[in-house]
C-alpha positions in Angstrom: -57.5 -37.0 -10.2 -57.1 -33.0 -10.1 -54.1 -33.8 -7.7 -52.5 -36.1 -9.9 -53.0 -34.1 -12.8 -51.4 -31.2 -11.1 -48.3 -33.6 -10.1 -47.9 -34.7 -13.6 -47.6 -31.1 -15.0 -45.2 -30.5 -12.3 -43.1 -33.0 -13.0 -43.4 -32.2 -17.0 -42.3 -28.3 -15.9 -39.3 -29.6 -13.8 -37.1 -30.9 -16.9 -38.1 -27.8 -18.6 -36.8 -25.4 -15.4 -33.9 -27.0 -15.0 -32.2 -26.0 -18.2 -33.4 -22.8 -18.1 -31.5 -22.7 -14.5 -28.5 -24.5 -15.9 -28.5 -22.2 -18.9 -28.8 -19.3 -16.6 -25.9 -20.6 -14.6 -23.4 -20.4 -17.7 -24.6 -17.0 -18.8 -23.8 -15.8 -15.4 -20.7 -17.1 -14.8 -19.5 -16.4 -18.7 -20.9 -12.4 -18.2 -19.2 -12.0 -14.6 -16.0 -13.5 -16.0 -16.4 -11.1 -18.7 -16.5 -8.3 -16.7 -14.0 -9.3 -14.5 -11.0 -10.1 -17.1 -12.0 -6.7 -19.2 -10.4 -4.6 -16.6 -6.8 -4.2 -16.1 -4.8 -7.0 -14.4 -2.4 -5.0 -12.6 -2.9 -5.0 -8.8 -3.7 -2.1 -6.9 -1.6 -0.9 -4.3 -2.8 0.8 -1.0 -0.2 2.3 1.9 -0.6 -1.1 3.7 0.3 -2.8 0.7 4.2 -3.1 1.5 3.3 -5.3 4.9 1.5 -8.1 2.6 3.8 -7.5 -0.4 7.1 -7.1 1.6 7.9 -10.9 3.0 7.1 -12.4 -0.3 9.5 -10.1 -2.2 12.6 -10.8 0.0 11.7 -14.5 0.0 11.9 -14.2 -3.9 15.0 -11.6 -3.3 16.7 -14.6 -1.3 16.2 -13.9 2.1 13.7 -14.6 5.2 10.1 -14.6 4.5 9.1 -13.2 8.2 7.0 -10.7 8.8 6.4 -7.3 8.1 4.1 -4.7 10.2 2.5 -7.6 11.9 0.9 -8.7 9.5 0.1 -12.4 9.5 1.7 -15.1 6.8 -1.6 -16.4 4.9 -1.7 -13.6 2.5 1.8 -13.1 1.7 2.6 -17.0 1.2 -0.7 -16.9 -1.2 1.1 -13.5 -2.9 4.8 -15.4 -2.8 2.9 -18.3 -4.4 1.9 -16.7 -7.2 4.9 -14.5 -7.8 7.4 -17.9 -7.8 4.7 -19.7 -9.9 4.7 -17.1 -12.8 6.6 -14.1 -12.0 4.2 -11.7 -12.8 2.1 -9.2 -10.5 -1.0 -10.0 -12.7 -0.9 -13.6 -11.8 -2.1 -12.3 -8.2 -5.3 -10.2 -10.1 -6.1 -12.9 -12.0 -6.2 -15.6 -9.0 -8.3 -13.2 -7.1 -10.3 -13.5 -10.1 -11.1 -17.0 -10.2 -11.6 -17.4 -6.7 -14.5 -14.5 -6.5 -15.7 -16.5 -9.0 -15.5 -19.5 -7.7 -17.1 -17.6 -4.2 -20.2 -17.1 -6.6 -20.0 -21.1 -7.6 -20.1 -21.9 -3.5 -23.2 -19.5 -2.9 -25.0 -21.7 -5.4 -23.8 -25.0 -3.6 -24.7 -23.1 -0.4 -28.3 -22.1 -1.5 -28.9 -25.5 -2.9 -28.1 -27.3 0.6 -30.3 -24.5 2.6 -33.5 -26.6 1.3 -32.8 -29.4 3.7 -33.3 -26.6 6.2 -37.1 -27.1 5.8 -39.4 -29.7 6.3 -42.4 -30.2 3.7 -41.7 -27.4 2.1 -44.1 -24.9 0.7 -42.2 -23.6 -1.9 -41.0 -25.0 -5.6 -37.8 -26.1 -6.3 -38.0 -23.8 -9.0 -38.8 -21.3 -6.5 -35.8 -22.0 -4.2 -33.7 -22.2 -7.4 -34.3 -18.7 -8.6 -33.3 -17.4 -5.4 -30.3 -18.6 -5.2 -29.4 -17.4 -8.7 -31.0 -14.5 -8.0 -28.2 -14.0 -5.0 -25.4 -15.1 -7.3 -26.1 -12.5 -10.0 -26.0 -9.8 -7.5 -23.0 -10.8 -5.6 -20.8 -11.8 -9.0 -22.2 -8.8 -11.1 -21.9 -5.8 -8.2 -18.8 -3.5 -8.8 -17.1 -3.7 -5.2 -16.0 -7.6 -4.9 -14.9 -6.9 -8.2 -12.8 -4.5 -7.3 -11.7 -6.0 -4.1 -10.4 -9.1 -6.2 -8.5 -6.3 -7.6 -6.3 -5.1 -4.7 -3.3 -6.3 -3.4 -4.4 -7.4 0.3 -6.5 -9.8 1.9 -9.8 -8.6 1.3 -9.0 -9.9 -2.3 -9.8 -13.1 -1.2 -11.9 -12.8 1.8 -15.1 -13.3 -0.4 -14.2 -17.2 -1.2 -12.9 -18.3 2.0 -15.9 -17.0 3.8 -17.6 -18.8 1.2 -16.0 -21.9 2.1 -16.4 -21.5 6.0 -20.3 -20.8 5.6 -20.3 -24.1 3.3 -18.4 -25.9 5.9 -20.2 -24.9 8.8 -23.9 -25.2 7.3 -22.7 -29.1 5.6 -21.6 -29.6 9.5 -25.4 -28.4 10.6 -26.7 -30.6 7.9 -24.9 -33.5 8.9 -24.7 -33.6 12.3 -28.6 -32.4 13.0 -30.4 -33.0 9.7 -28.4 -35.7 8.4 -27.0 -37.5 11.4 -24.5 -38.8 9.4 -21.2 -39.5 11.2 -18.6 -39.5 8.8 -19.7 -36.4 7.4 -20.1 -34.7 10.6 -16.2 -35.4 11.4 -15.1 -33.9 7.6 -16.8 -30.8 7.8 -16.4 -30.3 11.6 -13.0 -30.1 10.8 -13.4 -28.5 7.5 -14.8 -25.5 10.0 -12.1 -25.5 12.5 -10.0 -25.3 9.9 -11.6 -22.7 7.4 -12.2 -20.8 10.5 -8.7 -20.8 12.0 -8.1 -19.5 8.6 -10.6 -16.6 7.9 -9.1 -15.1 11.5 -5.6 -16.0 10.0 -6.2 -14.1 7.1 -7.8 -10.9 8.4 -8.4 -10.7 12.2 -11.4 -8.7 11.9 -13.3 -12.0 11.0 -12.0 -13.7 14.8 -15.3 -13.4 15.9 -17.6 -14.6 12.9 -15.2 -17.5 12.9 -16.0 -17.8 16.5 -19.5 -17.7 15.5 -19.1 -20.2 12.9 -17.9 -22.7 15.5 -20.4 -22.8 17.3 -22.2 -25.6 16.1 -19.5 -27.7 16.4 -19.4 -26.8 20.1 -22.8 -27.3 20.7 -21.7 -31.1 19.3 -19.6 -31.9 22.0 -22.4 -31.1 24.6 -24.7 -33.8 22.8 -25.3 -37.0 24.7 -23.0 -39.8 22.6 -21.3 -40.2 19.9 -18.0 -40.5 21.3 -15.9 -41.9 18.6 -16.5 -38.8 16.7 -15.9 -36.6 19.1 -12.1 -38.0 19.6 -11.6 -38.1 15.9 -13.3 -34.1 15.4 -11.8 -33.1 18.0 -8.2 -34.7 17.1 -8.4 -33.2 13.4 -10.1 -30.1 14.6 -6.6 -29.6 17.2 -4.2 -31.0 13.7 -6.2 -28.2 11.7 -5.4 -25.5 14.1 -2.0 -26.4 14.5 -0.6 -26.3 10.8 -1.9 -22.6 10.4 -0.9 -21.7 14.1 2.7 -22.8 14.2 3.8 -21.4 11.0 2.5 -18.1 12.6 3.9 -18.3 15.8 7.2 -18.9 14.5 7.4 -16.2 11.9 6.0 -13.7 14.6 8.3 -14.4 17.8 10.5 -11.4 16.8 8.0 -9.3 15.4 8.5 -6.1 17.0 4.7 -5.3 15.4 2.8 -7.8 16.3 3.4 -7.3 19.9 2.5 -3.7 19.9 0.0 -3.1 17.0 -3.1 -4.6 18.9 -2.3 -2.4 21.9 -1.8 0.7 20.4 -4.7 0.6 18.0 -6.8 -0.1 21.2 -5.1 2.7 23.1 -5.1 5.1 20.2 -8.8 4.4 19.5 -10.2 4.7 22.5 -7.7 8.5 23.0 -10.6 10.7 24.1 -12.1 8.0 26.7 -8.1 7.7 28.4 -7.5 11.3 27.9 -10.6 11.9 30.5 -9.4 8.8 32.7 -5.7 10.4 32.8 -7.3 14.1 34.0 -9.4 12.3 36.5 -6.7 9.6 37.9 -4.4 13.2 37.7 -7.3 14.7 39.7 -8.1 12.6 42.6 -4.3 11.2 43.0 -5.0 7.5 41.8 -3.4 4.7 42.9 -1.9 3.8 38.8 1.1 1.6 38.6 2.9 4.6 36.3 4.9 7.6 37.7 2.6 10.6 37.9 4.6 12.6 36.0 4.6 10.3 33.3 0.3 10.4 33.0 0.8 14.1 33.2 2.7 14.4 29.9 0.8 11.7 28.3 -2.3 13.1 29.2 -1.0 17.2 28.0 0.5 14.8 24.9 -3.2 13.7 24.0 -4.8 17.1 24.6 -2.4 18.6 22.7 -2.4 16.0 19.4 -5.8 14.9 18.9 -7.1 18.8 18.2 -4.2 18.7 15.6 -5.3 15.3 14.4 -9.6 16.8 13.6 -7.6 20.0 12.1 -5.8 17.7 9.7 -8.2 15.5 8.4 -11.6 17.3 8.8 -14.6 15.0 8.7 -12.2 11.8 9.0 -13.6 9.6 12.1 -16.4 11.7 12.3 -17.7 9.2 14.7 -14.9 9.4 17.2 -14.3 13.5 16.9 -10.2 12.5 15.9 -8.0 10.9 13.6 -6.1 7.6 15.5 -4.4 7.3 12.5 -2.4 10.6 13.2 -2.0 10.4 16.5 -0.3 6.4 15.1 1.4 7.2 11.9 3.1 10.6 11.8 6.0 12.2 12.5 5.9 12.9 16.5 3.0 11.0 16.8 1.8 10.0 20.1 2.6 6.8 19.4 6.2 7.6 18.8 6.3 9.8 22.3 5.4 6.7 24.0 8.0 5.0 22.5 10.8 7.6 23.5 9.2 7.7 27.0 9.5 3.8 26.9 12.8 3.8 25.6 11.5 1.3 23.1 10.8 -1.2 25.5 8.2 -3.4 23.7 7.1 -5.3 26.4 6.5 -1.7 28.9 5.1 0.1 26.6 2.5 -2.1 25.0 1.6 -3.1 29.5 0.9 1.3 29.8 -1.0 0.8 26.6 -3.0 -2.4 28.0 -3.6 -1.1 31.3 -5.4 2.7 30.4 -7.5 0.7 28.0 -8.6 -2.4 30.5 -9.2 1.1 32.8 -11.6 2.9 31.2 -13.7 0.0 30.9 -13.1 -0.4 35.0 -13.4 3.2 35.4 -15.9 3.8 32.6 -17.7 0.8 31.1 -20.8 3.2 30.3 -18.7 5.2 27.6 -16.8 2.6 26.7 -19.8 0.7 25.2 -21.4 3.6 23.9 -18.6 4.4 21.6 -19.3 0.8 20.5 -22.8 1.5 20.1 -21.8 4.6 17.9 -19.3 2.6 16.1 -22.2 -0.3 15.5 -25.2 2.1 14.7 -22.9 3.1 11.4 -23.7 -0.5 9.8 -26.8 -0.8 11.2 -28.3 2.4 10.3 -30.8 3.4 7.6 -29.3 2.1 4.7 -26.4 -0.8 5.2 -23.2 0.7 4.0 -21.9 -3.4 3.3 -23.3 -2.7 -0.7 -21.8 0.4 -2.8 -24.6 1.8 -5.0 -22.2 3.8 -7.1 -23.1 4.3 -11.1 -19.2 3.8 -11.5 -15.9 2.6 -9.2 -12.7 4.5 -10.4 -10.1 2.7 -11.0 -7.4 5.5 -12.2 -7.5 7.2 -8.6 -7.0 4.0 -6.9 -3.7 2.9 -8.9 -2.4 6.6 -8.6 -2.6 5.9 -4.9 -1.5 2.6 -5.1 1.9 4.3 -7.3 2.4 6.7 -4.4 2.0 4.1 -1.6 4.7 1.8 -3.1 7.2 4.8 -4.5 7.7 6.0 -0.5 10.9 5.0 0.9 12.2 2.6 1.7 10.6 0.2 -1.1 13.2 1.7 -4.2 15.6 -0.2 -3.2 13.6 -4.0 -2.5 12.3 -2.9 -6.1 14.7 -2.5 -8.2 16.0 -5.9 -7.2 13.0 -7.6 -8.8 12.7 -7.1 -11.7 8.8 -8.1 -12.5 8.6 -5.9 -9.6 10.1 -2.4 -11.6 7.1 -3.5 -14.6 4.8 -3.3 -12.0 5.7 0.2 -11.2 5.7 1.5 -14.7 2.5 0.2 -15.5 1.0 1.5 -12.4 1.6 4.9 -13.4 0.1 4.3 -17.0 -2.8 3.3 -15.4 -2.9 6.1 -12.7 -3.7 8.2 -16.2 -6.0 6.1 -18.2 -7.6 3.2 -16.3 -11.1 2.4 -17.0 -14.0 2.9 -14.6 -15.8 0.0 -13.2 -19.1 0.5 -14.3 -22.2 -1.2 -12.5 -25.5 -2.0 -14.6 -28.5 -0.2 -13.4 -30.6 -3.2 -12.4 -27.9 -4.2 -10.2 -27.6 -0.8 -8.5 -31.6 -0.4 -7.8 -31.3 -4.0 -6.6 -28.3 -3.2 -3.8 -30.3 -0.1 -3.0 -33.0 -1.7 -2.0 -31.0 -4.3 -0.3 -29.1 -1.9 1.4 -32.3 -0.1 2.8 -33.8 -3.5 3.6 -31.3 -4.6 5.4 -32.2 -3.0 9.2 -35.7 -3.9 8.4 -35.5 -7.4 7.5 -32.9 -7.9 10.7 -35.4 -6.9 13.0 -38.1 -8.4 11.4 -36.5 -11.8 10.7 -35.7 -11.9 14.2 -39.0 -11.5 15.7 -40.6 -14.0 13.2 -38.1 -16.6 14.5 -38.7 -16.3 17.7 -41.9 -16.7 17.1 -41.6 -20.0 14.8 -38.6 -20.9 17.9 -41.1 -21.1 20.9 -44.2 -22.8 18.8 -43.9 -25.9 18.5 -46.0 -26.5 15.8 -44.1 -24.1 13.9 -40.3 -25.2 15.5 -40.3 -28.6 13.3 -41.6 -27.7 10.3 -39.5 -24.0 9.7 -37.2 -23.9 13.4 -34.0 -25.2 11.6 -34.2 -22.5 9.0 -34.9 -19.9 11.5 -31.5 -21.1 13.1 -30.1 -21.0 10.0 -31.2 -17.4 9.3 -30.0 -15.9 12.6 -26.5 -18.1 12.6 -25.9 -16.1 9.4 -27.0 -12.5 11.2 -24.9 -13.1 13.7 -21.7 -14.3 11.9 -22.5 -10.2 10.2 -22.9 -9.1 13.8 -19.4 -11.0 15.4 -17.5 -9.1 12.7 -19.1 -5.7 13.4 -18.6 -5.8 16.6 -14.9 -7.1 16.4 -14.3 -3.9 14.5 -16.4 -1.5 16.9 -14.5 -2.9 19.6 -10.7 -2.4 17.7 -11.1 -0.4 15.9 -13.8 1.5 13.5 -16.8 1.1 11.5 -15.9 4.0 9.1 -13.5 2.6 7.2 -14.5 1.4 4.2 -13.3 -1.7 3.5 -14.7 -3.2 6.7 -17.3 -2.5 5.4 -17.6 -4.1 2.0 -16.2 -7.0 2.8 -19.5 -8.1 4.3 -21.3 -8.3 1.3 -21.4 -11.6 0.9 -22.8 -12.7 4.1 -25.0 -9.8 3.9 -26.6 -10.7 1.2 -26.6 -14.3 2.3 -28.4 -13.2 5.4 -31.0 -11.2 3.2 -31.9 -14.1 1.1 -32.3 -16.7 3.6 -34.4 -14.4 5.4 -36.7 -13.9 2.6 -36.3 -18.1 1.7 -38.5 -17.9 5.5 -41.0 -15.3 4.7 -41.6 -16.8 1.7 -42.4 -20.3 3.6 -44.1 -18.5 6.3 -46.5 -16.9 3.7 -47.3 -19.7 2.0 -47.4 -21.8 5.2 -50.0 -19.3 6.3 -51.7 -19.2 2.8 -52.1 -22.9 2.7 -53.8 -22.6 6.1 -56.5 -20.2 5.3 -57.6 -21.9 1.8 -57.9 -25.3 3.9 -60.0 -23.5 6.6 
């Protein structure tokens, strides 16, 4: 009697609960468009701007789209796009817009499908509800993907289509191991492969989470069965692929950049550990495939230009003791040494740049991964650096960069073509002098502070507790699939920060903050299992 009682109140609550949550949903969405479409419209430039911004103008100027620093085609079609569509710069704000918005809309769907994740669940619906909104507040209200909807490069949009490739893959998990159903399981398998192939289209710092993200869908093809859809997942899954790769292999073949940028970032990166290989292949008289008087003046090159680098930009790369970017970009660079010493022979110089960094992990592997630890130990130290607790973003500083970035030779001339292109000039110097800030409510700053301190915490701890629900198997039926889910999610954060410890560096910020959404993902799920485990545990003792 008590029991039923208890049910029919439930049940009287639910209809009640789900208009507040609806209702909540609205106000959300209605206040974080609200912010969003307050703030100016106009872009914001940065100095790699021009390779994202640069095929789309000459496409619209008449000429080739191709490429332009080796930078790959999905963000500069999405940018032409736009630009042909309406002819305006803020057309490209305002679609970045929409689609953090709609990011928020597919962390709700997300949340919502994470319940099928737990058998006989312990907590309400109501429970699980107000989680998930709770995540979408923070994630839509926060400052930074608001102001990386803002910018004129791919981080505008990273936030929804790793929305979309976490929906995919977790609707594949669902279907395929929940579920079992098989349509499904072929849709969103290639839904993955193809989201995926994406996300590592649009910014190649996300290869490795994508990889990550695949791997259910590997794991598929080892299970016993099932063999029609296998052929038709693996057919769509190879169609996917090949839209998005072809279009970039074509535009790249006579990319100058994209042969050489990976090389020389890892070679330039890495300056200190080759520098030290170079004095001691000098030393003992080596066996290299280079003329020793060649290693000598690189090596007197790199001693010579990495001091200058630490002298010019003190406290830049503080982790790696110089600035790569120097010894890349300037005049005289070391980079541009090479080059003479190569007699711009792309294919030569980016083999010397391959071979001195496959060396020092022959030579060295010790150092090697302990800059990577360094590199790593930057996101995962005492308070994750993925959520900016800032009272306010600036906005004016940003366009006055942005205005110098774009008004460097030689972009006058592509500019003045276009005309939408001059507006977009003019305004960015007006709002170089009276932009708003972007101002972030306190509750949402005490809450990213404490999810930024959290964060190591609950990784470590989140881990252990799985482990321990993996190998029971009492436990592994009841909460193992949402333990899964939890460290899939951790280690889709891990694949990208190790991508960039590997390439390139962890102190640059927009690696960085790019991860929120994952992050906080991660976080939530995590405490979506402590939450069962306490009440799991809870449960127990009463009965006893």
């Amino acid at each position: 009697m008590i029991e039923r009682a208890a049910s029919g109140k439930s049940s009287s609550q639910r209809p009640a609960w789900r208009g507040y949550y609806w209702g909540g949903i609205v106000t959300l969405f209605a206040w974080a468009a609200w912010q969003r479409f307050s703030l100016p419209f106009h872009p914001i430039a940065d100095p790699d701007t021009w390779g994202y911004l640069a095929p789309a103008l000459r496409k619209l100027l008449g000429f080739d789209f191709g490429h332009t620093y080796g930078r790959n085609f999905v963000y500069p079609g999405f940018v032409y796009l736009l630009l042909r569509g309406f002819g305006d710069f803020r057309a490209v704000v305002v679609a970045q817009h929409l689609l953090g918005l709609a990011a928020g809309g597919m962390l709700l769907l997300t949340w919502r499908r994470v319940s099928l994740f737990v058998r006989d669940s312990r907590l309400s619906s109501a429970g699980h509800d107000g989680l998930g909104l709770a995540a979408a507040t923070i994630f839509l209200l926060a400052g930074e993907p608001i102001r990386l909807e803002m910018q004129l490069r791919p981080e505008g949009i990273c936030a929804f289509v790793i929305s979309l490739n976490l929906y995919c893959a977790i609707q594949f998990m669902i279907a395929c191991f929940v579920e079992k159903r098989g349509r499904a399981v072929v849709i969103y398998g290639i839904a993955s492969v193809f989201t995926s192939v994406l996300l590592g289209s649009l910014r190649p710092s996300f290869v490795l989470s994508a990889i990550v993200a695949l791997l259910p869908v590997g794991f598929f093809f080892f299970c016993r069965g099932r063999a029609w859809q296998k052929i038709a997942l693996g057919s769509g899954a190879a169609l996917s692929a090949f839209v998005l790769l072809l279009p970039e292999h074509l535009l790249s073949r006579h990319d100058e950049a994209r042969q050489t940028l990976l090389p020389t970032i890892l070679f330039l990166f890495n300056a200190d550990l080759i520098r030290d290989q170079m004095a001691e292949d000098l030393q003992r008289g080596a066996n290299v495939p280079y003329p020793r008087d060649l290693v000598e003046r690189v090596h007197e090159a790199l001693g010579t230009e990495m001091p200058k680098s630490s002298a010019a930009s003190p406290g830049l790369f503080w982790s790696l003791g110089f600035d790569p970017d120097y010894l890349m970009y300037t005049e005289g660079s070391i980079d541009a040494q090479l080059r003479r010493e190569f007699d711009n022979d792309v294919p030569a110089l980016s083999g010397f740049y391959r071979f001195y960094y496959w060396r020092i992990w022959r030579e060295k592997p010790l150092r090697a991964a302990r800059k990577i630890a360094r590199q790593m130990a930057i996101f995962y130290g005492p308070m994750c650096p993925a959520y900016n607790r800032d009272k306010s973003l600036h906005l004016a500083n940003k366009y006055a960069h942005g205005a110098a970035s774009l008004g460097a030779k030689p972009y006058p001339e592509t500019w003045s073509a276009y005309p939408p292109a001059v507006e977009f000039m003019r305004r960015l110097e007006l709002l170089a002098r009276n932009a708003p800030a972007l101002r972030q409510p306190a509750p949402i700053r005490i809450t990213l502070s404490v999810l930024s301190g959290m964060y190591l915490p609950m990784l470590w701890g989140t881990a252990a507790l799985s482990v321990v629900l993996l190998f029971q198997h009492r436990h592994r039926r009841r909460l193992g699939p949402l333990a899964a889910l939890v460290l899939f999610v951790y280690a889709y954060n891990a694949a990208c920060c190790l991508e960039v410890a590997i390439v390139h560096s962890l102190e640059v910020r927009r690696y960085l903050i790019v991860q929120m959404f994952f992050c906080l993902l991660a976080q939530f799920l995590a405490l979506r299992l402590l939450c069962e485990t306490v009440l799991k545990k809870r449960a127990a003792t009463a009965s006893s």
